[in-house]
N, C-alpha and C positions, 0 to 999 in steps of 0.2 A: 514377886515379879518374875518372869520369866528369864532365866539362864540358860535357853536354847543360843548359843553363841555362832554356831552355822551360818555362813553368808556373812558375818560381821567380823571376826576376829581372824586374821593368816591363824587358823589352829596346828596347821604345820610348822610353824616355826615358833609360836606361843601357845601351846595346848595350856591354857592356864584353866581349865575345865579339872587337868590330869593332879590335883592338889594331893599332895603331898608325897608324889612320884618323884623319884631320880631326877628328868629332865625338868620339873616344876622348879622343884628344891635348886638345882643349878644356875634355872634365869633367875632366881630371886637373890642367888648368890653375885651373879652378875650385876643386876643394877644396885645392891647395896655396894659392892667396889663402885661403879661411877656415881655414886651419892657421896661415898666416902671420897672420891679423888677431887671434886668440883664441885659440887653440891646439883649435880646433871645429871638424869637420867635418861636417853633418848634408847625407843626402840621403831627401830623402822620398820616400815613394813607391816606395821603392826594393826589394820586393818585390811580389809579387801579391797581392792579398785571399785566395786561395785557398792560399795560403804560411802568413801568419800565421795562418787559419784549421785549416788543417791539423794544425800545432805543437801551437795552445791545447787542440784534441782530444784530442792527447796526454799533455798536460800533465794533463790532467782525469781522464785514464785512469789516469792511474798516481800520482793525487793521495796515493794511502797512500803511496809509495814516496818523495814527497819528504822533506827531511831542513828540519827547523825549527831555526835557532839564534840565540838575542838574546848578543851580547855586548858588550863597551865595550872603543874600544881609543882611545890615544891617535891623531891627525887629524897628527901629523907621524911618525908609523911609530915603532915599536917599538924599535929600535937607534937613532934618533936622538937627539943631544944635549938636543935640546929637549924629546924624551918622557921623558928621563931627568932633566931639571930641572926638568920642568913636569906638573902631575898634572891638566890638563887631560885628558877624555875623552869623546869619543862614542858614540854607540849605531848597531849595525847588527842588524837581524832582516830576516829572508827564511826563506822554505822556499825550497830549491836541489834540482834534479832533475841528475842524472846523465848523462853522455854515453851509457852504454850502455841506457841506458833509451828510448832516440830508435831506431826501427825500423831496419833495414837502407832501405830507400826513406823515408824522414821526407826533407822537404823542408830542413829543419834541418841534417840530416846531409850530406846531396847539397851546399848551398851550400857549407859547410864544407869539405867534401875537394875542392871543384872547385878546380883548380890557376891558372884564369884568373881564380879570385875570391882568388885569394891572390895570384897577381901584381901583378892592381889595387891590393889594400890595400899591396902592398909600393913601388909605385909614389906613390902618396899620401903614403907615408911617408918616401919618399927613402932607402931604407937598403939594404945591401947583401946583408944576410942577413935572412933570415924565411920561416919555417917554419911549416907547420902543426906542431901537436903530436900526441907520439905518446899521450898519455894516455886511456886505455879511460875512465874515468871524469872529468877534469875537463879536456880538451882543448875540450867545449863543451857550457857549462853554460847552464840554463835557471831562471830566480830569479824567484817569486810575492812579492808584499808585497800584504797585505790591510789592513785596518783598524789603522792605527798603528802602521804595520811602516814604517823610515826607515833611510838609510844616512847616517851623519852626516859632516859635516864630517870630510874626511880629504884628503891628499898620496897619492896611486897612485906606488908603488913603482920603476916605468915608465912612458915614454909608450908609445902606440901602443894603446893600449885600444882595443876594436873591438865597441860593441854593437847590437841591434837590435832594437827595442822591438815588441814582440810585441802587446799589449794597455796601453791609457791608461785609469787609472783616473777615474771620472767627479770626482772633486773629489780633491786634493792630488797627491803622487807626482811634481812637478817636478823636472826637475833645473836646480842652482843652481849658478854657479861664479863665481869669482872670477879671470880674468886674471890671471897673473904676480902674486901673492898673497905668493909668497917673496922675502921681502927679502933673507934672512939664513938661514943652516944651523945658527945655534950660536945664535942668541936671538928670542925669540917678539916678534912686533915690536906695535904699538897697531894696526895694519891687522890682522892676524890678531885680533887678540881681538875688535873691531869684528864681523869676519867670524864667528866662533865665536859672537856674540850674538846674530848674523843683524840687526846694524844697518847696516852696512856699506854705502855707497849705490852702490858699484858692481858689486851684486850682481847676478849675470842671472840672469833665471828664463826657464826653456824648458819649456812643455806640448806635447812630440813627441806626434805622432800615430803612430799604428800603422805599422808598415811603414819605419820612420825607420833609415838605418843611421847608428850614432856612431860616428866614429873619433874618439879624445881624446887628446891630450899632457895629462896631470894631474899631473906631476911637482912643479909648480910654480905649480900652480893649485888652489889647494883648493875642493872640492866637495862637494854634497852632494846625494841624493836627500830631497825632504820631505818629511813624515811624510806615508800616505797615509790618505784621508778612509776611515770608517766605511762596511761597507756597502759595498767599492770595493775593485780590485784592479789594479796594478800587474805586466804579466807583461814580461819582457824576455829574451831569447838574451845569453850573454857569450861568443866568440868568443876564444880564445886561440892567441897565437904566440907563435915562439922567435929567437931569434939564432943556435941549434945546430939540425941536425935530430934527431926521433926524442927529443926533449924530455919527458921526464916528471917530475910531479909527487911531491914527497915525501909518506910519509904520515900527515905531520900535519897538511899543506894538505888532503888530502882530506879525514883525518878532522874537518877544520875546516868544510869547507862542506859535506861530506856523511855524518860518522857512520860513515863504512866508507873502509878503507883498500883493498878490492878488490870 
């Protein structure tokens, strides 16, 4: 795939082309300290104006096409013990657009299959395998939240989550997390229900700005996107990798965040 990164990546402040130079070797020293401090990695800035502006174009264009779903699911996963003892639930609504919905040239697509931008995250992440994915439809997905659209308090199934905030809505749409949040695999602890209430006082709130890439460890960190304000819109890129290559999705995951299994 092509790794011309030109027009897509601030190379001035992320030359992650420049591998295994001094200034490489440095940010990758940097985001391993904020993975090691909080399990967060944020680099702003870290596309071009004319990247994120490009996408939301996109995105605008083929607004019939995206797929709207509110559902509630339990904040510690589905098969866990604690969802299974506990009838706590939160709510997630998004409209979710499609991988193949992004043009052959989308700037979206190009970051995605570039293999020096998969190497970097794999190096941030310290693991020995990671893949892009081979999924036509949810290898990388694109998620609107408008006016009281929120992703609630939940445990990510895996770390290494990798997003990139496209558009910040003018009031709410924060993302909220809580540090090593898991006390316990088998019983719901007074720190999670605190955090479930949103009283929790070591709560962080982050208003990313445009252009922001996330890399998350949220296994063990619960989090949440906050509801976002009226009148206001929320757009974000979700990047997906594997441990295996040529990785695809079942289709119930798709018909989950998108309506269609193909």
């Amino acid at each position: 795939m092509s790794n011309n990164l030109s027009g897509l990546i601030n190379l001035k402040k992320y030359n992650i082309s420049a591998i295994g130079s001094e200034p490489y070797e440095a940010l990758i020293s940097l985001c391993h300290k904020q993975i090691d401090t909080n399990g967060l990695c944020l680099l702003p800035d870290f596309v071009t104006s004319g990247f994120f502006d490009g996408v939301i174009s996109e995105v605008k264009d083929n607004e019939e096409k995206g797929f709207y779903n509110e559902s509630w699911r339990s904040p510690f996963g589905i098969k866990s013990r604690k969802a299974q003892e506990n009838s706590i639930q939160t709510r997630a609504s998004m409209k979710t657009f499609a991988y193949d919905l992004l043009a052959p040239n989308s700037k979206l697509r190009l970051l995605y299959e570039s293999d020096i931008f998969t190497e970097f995250l794999k190096k941030i992440l310290r693991v020995d395998n990671f893949f892009k994915c081979a999924d036509p439809l949810v290898s990388c997905l694109v998620a609107s939240q408008k006016g009281g659209d929120e992703l609630g308090w939940h445990y990510d199934p895996n770390d290494g989550v990798v997003t990139l905030l496209l558009q910040k809505p003018d009031n709410g749409g924060e993302f909220e997390f809580v540090p090593n949040s898991k006390e316990s695999i088998n019983e719901v602890s007074e720190k999670e229900l605190s955090i479930l209430d949103n009283q929790d006082e070591d709560i962080i709130s982050l208003a990313q700005n445009p252009g922001t890439l996330a890399i998350f460890n949220g296994s063990n960190s619960l989090h949440r996107v906050a509801p976002v304000a009226h009148n206001s819109e929320r757009i974000v890129a979700i990047l997906s990798y594997s441990e295996v290559p040529d990785f695809t999705f079942s289709s119930e995951i798709r018909k989950n965040f998108l309506g269609r299994s193909s």
